[in-house]
N, C-alpha and C positions, 0 to 999 in steps of 0.2 A: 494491562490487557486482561487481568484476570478480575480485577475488579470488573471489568464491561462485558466478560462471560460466566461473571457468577450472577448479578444482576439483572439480566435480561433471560426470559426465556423463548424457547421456538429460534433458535439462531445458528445459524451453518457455520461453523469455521472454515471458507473455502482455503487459503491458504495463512500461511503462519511461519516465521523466523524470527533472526535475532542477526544484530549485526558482528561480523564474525570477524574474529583475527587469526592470520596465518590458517584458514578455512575451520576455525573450532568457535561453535558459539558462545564465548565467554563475553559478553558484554551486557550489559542493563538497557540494550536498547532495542525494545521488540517490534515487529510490527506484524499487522496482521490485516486481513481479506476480510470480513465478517458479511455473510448475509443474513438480513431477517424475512424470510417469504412474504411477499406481498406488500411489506411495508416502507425498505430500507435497504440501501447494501453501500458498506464504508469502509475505508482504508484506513485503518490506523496504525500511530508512530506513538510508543512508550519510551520518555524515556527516565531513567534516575532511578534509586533504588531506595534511601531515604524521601526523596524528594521527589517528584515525578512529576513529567508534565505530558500531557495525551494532545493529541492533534489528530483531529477526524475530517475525512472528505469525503462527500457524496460522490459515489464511483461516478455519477453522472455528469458532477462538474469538470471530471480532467478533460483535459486539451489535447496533451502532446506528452507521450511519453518517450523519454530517451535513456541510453544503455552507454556505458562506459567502464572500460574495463584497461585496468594497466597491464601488464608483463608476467608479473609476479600475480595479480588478480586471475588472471587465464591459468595460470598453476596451478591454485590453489580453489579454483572454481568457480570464485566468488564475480561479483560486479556491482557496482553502482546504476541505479537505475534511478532518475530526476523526475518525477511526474508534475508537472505545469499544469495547474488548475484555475478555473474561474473562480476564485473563493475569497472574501474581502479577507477574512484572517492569515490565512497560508494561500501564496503565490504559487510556491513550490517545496513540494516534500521529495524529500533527497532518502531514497530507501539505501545507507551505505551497505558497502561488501556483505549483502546479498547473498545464498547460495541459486546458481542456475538463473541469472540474472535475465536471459534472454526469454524462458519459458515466463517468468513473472511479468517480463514486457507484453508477451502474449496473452498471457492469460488476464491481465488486466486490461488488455487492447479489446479482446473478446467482451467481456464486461462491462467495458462502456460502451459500446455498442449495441448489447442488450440491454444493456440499464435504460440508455435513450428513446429506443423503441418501446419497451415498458410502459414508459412514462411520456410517452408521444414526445421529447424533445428533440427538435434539430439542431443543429449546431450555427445556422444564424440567429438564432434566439436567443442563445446564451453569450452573444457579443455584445 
């Protein structure tokens, strides 16, 4: 992730985490909300620390976003949230344990939505 915001400039970090254990961000796998005004706005998944591998999605391509959260998830705040995309490389990027898992459903809900409108797409177009 930090390579893709040291790299580019003019870019929003609208939202930003890491996947978290017992609700504490100790893991090498980040992901983050990025906008670029006017040009771009993607979802990205980091992950590895020696080795990394990045996965970007056009916030315009998701589909269907879904929220799943265990027992012990609800304790500790966290949740998994699955985003299903139109994308030939990634189907679906699995954001794990999450903090505030339902606001990021939201707010990525909100953002495809604008992104479409943006970009004049409807959603039988991209079927």
């Amino acid at each position: 992730m930090m390579n893709i915001i040291k790299n580019e400039k003019d870019i929003n970090v609208i939202w930003k985490d890491r996947k978290r254990y017992l609700g504490m961000p100790i893991s090498f796998t980040r992901y983050a909300y990025i906008d670029k005004p006017g040009k771009w706005c993607k979802l990205f998944c980091e992950k590895g620390l020696l080795t990394t591998h990045v996965e970007e999605i056009h916030v315009y391509r998701i589909d269907d976003i879904s929220v799943y959260q265990t027992f012990f998830d609800k304790i500790f705040g966290v949740g998994t949230v699955t985003v299903h995309c139109d994308d030939a490389s990634c189907q679906e990027l699995i954001l794990q344990k999450v903090k505030n898992p339902y606001k990021v459903r939201t707010m990525l809900n909100d953002a495809v939505e604008k992104n479409r409108g943006d970009k004049r797409v409807l959603y039988g177009e991209m079927q």
